[in-house]
Kinemage of the C-alpha trace (Angstrom):
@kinemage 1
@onewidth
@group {chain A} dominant
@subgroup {mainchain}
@vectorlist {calphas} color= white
{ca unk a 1} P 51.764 127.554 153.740
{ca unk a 2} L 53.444 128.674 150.602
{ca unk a 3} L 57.425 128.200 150.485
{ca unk a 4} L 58.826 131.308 148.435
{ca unk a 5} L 62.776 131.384 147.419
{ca unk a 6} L 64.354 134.084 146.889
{ca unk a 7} L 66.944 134.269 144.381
{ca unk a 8} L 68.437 138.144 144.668
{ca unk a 9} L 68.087 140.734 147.144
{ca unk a 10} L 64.161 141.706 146.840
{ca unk a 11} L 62.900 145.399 147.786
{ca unk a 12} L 61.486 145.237 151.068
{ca unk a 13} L 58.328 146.780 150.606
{ca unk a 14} L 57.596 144.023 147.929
{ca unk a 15} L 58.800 141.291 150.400
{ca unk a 16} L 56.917 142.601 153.458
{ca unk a 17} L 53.315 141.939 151.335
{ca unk a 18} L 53.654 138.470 152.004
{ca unk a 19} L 51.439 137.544 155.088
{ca unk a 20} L 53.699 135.740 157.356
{ca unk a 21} L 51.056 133.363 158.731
{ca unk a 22} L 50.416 131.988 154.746
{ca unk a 23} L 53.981 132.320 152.897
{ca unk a 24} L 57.648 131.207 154.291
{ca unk a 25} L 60.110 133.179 152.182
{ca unk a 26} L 63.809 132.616 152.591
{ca unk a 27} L 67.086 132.170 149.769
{ca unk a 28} L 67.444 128.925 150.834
{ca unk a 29} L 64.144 126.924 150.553
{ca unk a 30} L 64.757 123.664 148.680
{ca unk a 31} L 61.232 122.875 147.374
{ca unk a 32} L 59.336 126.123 146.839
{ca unk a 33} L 56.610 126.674 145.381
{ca unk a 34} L 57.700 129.484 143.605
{ca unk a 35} L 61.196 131.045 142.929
{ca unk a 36} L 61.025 135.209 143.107
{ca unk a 37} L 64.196 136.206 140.885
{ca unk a 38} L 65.736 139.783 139.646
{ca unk a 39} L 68.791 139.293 137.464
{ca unk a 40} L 70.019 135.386 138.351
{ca unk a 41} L 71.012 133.031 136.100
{ca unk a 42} L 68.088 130.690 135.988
{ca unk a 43} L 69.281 129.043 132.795
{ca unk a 44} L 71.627 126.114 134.554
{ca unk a 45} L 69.826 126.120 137.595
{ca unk a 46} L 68.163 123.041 139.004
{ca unk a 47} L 64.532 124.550 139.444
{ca unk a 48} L 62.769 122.030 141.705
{ca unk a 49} L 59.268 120.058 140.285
{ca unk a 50} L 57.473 121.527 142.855
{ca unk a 51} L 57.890 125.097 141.525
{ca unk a 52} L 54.367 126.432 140.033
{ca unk a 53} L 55.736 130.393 138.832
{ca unk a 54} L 58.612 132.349 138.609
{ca unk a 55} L 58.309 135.738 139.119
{ca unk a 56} L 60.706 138.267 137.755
{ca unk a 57} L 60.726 141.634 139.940
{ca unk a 58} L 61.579 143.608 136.133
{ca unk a 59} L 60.942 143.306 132.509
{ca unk a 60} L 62.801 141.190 130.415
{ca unk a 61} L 63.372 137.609 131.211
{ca unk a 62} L 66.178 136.551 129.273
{ca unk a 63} L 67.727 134.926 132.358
{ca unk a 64} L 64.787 132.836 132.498
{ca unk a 65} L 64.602 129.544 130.603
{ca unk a 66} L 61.113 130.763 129.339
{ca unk a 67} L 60.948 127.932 126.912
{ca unk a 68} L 61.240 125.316 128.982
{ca unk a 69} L 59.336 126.283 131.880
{ca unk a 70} L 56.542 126.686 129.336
{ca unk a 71} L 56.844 122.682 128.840
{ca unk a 72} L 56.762 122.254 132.887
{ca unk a 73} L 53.670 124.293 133.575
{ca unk a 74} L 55.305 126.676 135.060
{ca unk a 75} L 54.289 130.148 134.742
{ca unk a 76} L 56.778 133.217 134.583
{ca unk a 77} L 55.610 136.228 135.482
{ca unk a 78} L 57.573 139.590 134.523
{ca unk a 79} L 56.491 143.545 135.994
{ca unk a 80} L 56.395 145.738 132.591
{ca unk a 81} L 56.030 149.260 133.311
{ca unk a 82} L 57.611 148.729 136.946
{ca unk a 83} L 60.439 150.631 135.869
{ca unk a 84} L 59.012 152.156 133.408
{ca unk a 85} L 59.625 155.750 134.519
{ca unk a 86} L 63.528 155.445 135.609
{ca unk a 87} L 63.957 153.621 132.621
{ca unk a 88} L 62.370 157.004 130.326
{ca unk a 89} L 64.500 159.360 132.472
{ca unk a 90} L 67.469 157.659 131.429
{ca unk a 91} L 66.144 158.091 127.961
{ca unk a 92} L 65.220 161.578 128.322
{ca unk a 93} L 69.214 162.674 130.194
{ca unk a 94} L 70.532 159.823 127.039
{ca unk a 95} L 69.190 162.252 124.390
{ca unk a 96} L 70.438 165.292 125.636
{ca unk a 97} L 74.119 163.462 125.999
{ca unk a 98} L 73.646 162.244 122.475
{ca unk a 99} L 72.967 165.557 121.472
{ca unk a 100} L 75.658 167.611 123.486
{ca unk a 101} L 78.932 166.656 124.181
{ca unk a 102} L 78.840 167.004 127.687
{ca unk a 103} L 80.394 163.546 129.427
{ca unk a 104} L 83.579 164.607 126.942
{ca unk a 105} L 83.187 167.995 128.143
{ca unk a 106} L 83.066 167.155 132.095
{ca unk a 107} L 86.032 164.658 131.762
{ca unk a 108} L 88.102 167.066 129.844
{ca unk a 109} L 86.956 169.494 132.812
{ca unk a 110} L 88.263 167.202 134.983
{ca unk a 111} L 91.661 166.783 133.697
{ca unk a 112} L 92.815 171.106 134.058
{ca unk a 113} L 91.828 170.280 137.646
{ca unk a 114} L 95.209 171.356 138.722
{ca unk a 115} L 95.742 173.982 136.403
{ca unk a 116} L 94.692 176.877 139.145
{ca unk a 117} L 94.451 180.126 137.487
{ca unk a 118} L 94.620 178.940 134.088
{ca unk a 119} L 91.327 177.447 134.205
{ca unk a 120} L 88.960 180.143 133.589
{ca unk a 121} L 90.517 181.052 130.325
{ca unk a 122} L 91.314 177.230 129.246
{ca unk a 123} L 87.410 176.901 129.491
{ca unk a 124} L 86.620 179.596 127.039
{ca unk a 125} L 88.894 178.910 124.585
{ca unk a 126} L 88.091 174.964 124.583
{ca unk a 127} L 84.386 174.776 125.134
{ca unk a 128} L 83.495 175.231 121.583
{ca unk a 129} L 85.273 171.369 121.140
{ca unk a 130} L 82.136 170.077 122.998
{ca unk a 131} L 79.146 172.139 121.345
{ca unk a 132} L 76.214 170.172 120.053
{ca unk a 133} L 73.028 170.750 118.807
{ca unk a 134} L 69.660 171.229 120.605
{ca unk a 135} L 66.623 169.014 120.601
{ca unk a 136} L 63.769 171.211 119.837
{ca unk a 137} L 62.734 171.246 116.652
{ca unk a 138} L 64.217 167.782 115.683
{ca unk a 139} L 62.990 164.327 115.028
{ca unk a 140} L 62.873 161.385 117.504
{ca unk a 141} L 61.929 158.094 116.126
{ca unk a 142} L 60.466 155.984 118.828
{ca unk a 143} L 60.944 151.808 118.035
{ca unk a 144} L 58.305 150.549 120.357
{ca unk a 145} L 55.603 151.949 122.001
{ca unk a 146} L 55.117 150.223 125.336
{ca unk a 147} L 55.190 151.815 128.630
{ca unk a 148} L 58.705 153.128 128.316
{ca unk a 149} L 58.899 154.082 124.615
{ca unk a 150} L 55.187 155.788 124.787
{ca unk a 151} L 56.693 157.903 128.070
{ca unk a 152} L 59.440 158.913 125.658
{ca unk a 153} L 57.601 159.407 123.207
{ca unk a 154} L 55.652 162.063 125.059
{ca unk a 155} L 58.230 163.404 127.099
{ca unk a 156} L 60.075 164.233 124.030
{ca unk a 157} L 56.784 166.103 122.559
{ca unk a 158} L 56.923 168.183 125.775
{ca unk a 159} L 60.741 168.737 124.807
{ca unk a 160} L 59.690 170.205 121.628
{ca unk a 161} L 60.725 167.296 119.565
{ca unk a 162} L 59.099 165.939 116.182
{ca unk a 163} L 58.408 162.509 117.475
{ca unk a 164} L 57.816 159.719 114.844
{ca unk a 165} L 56.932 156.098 116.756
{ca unk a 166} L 56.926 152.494 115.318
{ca unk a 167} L 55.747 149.459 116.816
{ca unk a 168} L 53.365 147.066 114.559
{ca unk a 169} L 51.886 145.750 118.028
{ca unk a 170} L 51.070 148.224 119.644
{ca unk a 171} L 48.370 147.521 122.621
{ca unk a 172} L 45.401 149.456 123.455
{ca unk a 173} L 46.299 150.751 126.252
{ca unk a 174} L 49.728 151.703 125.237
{ca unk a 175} L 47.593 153.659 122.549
{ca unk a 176} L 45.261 155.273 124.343
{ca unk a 177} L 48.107 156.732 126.343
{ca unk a 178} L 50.311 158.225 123.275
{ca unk a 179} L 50.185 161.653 123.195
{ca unk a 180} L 48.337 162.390 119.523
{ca unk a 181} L 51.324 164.739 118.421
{ca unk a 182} L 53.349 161.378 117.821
{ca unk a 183} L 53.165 160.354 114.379
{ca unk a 184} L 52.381 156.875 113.482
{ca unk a 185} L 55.515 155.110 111.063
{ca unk a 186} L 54.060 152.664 108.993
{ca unk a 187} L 57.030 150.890 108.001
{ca unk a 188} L 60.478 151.147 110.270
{ca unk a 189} L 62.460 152.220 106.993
{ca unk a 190} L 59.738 154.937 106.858
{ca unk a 191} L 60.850 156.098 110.616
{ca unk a 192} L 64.593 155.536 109.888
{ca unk a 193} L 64.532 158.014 107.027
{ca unk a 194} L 62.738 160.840 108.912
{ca unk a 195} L 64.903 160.699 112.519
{ca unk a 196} L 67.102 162.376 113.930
{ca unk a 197} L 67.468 160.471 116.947
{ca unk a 198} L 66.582 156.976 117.523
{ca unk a 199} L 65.375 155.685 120.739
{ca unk a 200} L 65.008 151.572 120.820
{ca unk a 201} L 62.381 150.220 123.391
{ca unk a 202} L 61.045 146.788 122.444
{ca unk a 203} L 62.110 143.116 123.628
{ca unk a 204} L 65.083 140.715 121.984
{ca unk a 205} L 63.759 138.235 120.378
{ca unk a 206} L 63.922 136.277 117.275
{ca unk a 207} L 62.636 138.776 115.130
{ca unk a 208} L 64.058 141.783 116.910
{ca unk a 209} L 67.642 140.692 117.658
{ca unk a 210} L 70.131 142.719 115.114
{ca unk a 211} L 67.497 144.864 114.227
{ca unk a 212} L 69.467 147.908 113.478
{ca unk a 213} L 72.335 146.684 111.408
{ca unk a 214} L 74.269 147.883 108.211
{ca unk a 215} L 71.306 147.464 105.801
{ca unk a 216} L 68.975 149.536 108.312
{ca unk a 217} L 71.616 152.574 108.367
{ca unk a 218} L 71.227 152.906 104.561
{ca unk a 219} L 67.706 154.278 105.841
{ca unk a 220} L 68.698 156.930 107.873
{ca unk a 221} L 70.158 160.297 107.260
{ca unk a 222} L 74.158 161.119 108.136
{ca unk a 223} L 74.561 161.827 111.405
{ca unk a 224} L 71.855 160.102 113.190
{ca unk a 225} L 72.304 159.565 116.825
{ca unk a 226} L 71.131 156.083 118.411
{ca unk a 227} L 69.762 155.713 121.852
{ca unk a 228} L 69.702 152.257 123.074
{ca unk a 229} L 68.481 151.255 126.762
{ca unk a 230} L 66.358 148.208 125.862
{ca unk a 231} L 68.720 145.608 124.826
{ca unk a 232} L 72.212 145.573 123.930
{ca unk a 233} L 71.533 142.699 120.834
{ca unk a 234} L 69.094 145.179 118.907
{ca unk a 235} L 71.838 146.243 116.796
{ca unk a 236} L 74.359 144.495 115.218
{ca unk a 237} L 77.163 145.822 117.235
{ca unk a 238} L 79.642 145.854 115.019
{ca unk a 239} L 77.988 147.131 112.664
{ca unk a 240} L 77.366 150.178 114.729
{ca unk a 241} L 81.050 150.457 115.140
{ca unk a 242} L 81.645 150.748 111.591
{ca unk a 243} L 78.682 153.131 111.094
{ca unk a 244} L 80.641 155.478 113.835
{ca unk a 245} L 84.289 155.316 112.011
{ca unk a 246} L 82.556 156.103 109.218
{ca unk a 247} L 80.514 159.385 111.291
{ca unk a 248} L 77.422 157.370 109.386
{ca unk a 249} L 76.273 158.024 113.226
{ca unk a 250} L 77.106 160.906 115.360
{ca unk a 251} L 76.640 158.611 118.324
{ca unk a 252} L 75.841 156.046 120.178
{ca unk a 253} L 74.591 156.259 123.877
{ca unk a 254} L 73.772 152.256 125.094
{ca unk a 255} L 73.238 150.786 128.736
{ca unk a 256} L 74.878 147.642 127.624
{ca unk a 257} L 78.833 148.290 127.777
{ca unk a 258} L 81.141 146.223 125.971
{ca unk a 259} L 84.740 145.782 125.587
{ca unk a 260} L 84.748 147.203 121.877
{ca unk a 261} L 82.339 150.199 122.260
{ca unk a 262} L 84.222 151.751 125.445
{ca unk a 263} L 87.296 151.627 122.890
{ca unk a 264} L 85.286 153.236 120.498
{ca unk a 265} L 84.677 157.013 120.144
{ca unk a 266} L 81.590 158.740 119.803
{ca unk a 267} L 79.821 156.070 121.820
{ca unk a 268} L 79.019 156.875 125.647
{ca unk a 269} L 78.450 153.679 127.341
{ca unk a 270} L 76.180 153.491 130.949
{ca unk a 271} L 76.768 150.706 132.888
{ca unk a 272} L 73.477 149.086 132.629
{ca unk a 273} L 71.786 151.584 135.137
{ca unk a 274} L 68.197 152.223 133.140
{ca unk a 275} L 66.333 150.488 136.315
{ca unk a 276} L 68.751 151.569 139.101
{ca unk a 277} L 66.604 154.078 141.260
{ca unk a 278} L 64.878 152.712 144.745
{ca unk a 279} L 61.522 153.708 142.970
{ca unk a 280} L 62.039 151.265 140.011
{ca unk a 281} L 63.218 148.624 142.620
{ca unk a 282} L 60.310 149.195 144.928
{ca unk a 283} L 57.440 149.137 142.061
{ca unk a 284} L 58.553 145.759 140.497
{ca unk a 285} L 59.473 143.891 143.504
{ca unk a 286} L 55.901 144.881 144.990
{ca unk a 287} L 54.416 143.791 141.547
{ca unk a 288} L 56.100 140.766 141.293
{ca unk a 289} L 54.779 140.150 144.498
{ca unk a 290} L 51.666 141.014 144.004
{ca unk a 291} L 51.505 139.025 141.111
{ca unk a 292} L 52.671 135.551 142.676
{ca unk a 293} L 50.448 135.705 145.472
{ca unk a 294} L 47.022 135.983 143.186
{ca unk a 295} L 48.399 133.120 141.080
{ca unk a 296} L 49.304 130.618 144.140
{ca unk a 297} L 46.111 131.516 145.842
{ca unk a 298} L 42.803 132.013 143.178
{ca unk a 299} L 45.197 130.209 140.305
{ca unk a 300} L 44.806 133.999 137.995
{ca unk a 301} L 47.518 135.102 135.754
{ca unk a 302} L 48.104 138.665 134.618
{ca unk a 303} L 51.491 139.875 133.385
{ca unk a 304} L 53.051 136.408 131.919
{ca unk a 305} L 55.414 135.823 129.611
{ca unk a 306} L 54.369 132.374 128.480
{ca unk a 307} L 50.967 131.843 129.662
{ca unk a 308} L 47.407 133.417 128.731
{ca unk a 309} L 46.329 136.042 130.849
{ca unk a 310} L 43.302 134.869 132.675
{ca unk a 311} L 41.022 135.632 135.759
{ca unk a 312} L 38.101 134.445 136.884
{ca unk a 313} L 36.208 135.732 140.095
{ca unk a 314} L 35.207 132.374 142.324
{ca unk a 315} L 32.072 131.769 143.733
{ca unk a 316} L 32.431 128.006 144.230
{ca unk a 317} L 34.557 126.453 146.894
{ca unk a 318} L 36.985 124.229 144.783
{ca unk a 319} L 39.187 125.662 141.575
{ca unk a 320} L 40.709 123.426 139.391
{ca unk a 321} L 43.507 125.027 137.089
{ca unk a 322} L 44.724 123.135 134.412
{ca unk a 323} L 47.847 124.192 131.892
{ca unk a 324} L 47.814 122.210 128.737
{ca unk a 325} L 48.698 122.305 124.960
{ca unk a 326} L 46.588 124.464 122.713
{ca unk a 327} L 45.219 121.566 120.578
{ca unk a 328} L 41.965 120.585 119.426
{ca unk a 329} L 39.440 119.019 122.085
{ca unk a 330} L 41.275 120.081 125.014
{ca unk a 331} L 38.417 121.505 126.804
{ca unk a 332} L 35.911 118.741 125.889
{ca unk a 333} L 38.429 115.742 127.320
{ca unk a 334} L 38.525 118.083 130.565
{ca unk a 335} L 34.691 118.588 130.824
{ca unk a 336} L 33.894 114.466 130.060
{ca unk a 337} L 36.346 113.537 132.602
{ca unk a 338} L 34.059 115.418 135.616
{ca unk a 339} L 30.764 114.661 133.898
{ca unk a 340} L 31.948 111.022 134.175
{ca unk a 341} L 32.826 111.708 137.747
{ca unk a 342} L 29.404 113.463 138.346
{ca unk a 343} L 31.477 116.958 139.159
{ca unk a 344} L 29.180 119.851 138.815
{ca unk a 345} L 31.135 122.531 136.711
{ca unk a 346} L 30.356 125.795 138.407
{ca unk a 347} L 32.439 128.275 135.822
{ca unk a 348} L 35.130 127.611 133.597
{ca unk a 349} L 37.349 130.143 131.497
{ca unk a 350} L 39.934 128.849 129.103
{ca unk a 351} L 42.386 131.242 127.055
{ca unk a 352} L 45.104 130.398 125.163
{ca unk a 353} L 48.596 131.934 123.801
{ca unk a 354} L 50.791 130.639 121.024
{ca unk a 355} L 51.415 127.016 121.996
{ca unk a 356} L 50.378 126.905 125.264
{ca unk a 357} L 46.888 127.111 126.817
{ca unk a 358} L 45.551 127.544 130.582
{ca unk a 359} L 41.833 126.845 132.390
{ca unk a 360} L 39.903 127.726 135.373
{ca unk a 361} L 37.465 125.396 136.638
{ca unk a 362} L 35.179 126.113 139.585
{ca unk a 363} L 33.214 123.381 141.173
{ca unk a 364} L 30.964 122.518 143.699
{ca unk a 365} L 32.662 119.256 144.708
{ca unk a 366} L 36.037 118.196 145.959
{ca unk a 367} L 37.688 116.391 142.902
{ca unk a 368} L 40.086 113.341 144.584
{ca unk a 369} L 43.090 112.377 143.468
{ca unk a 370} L 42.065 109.681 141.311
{ca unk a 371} L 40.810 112.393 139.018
{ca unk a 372} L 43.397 114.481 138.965
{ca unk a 373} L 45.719 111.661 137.967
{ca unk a 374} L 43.221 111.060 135.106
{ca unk a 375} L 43.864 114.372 133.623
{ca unk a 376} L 47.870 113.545 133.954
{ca unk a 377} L 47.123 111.051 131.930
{ca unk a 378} L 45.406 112.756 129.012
{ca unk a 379} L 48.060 113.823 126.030
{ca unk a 380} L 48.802 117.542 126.218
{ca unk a 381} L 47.859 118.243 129.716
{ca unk a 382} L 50.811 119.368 130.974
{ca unk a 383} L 50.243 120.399 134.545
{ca unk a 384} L 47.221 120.184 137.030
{ca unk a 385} L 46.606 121.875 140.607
{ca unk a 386} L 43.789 122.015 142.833
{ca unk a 387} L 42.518 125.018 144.941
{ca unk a 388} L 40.090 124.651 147.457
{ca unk a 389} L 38.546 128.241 149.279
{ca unk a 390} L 36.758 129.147 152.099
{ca unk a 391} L 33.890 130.981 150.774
């Protein structure tokens, strides 16, 4: 039986995939074996040794303490592309309100209310205030091209938009599903310089936080307008601010509100709603899901954020899955250790990402205890488990 906690409110239909008679799931489990998590604080949590994932029913995991649960073995698991189409039409309605003035133009709607007859005429005469350019025939520059900025990026060809994209890691599959009207930047100065729009859709990180800052907006034409839905520490925010006093930028449309941009005009701030549909909710709870359950039960991993992705179909009736450093000799300490023991290795796979490194082992014999505690005892081994299947 596999003890699930819960750590927000989950989508049903991602909840109900768990078969009752294998999984106990519950908010208030105090050793799980895995901890299923939307937007909770992780960071100051106590998360229990016995934990072996965390899955994250969305796509960024900054409320995860990623780093160390790399150190503990742990995987974490995100769902990119779960909300990957509420996210896009979000983009799509945040271009158009870049472009046109129309949230200034419903609220000033709003306030003749009670003007009765006078409103008719009131609208003619003031409408011009909120007038704004259309889209077609002007230049989007996509920054990242993964499943939500290659869905922009598309959308906005079908718009009849230029569309210029950037994103120096750009997958396969992302590519093979960018529409070939998008032009490839090879430089992001060479993007800045030729939108008219901006649309941000990569992860913070290291390298990405601040990313469009003074320096960047010496790039980009006068009157540029900035779409950001991704993550509110892309852009040096006060930066932005100035670039906006300045009308450097026509506007600024962001997800991430603060206290200084909803004083600030020209900027049109949602509050943080790019994954708020039932759809979204549903698709990366049941992936989340989805995902958990193969790792707990065949030991694969698809969709991590710290961990190699790695799968191996098993046609032997134990699985050993070991999570170690990625240093030299690894792999030969964990072979000698069941050739000594006279374990027959059925299969093995072993990938690796940055730092951190992960095996499957199939065998044809049980390996005790004893052995396992031998690999706890090798350097840079960091976690062990042992899956045994009725074949």
């Amino acid at each position: 039986m596999f003890r699930i906690r819960t750590m927000n409110k989950i989508s049903p239909p991602g909840l109900e995939l768990f078969p009752r008679d294998k999984y106990e799931v519950a908010s208030e489990i105090p050793h799980p074996d895995a901890i299923l998590v939307r937007s909770a604080d992780l960071h100051n949590a106590e998360i229990s040794d016995s934990v072996l994932a965390i899955a994250r029913a969305g796509a960024g995991v900054n409320n995860i303490p990623v780093h160390q649960c790399s150190n503990r073995g742990l995987v974490v698991f995100n769902t990119p592309g779960g909300n990957a189409n509420a996210v896009k039409e979000l983009a799509l309605a945040a271009l158009l309100i870049a472009s046109r003035d129309i949230v200034k133009g419903i609220n000033w709607a709003a306030s003749i209310a009670g003007r009765a007859d006078e409103v008719p005429d009131l609208v003619e005469k003031e409408k011009s205030r909120f007038e704004g350019p259309e889209l077609r025939g002007k230049t989007l520059g996509v920054i990242g091209l993964g499943s939500i900025g290659v869905m922009v990026a598309n959308d906005a060809v079908s718009l009849g938009m230029d569309v210029v994209g950037y994103d120096p890691y750009i997958s396969v599959d992302a590519a093979w599903n960018l529409s070939r009207e998008v032009v490839r930047a090879d430089t992001l100065e060479g993007l800045l310089a030729k939108a008219d729009y901006i649309s941000l859709h990569l992860p913070l990180g290291d390298t990405t936080k601040g990313l469009l800052n003074a320096e960047k907006f010496r790039f980009m034409k006068k009157g540029v307008r900035i779409i950001n839905l991704a993550r509110g520490g892309l852009v040096n925010e006060a930066d932005i601010i100035e670039a906006l006093k300045s009308e450097k930028l026509a506007a600024y449309i962001t997800d991430f509100p603060s206290a200084e941009l909803l004083a600030c005009k020209r900027t049109v701030c949602i509050p943080h709603l790019g994954a708020s549909t039932p759809e979204a909710e549903d698709n990366c709870a049941i992936m989340a899901v989805k995902q958990l359950m193969d790792f707990l039960e065949t030991g694969a991993i698809r969709n991590s954020v710290n961990y190699p992705r790695c799968k191996l179909d098993q046609r032997a009736p134990f699985r050993l899955l070991v999570a170690n450093r990625n240093i030299p000799n690894m792999v030969g300490q964990i072979t000698t250790i069941l050739a000594r023991e006279n374990i027959n290795i059925t299969d093995l796979i072993n990938h690796h990402r940055d730092e951190f490194a992960y095996n499957i082992i199939d065998t044809e014999q049980q390996v005790p205890d004893s052995v396992l505690g031998q690999f706890r005892q090798v350097d840079g081994i960091i976690r062990v488990r042992l899956i045994e299947k009725n074949l």
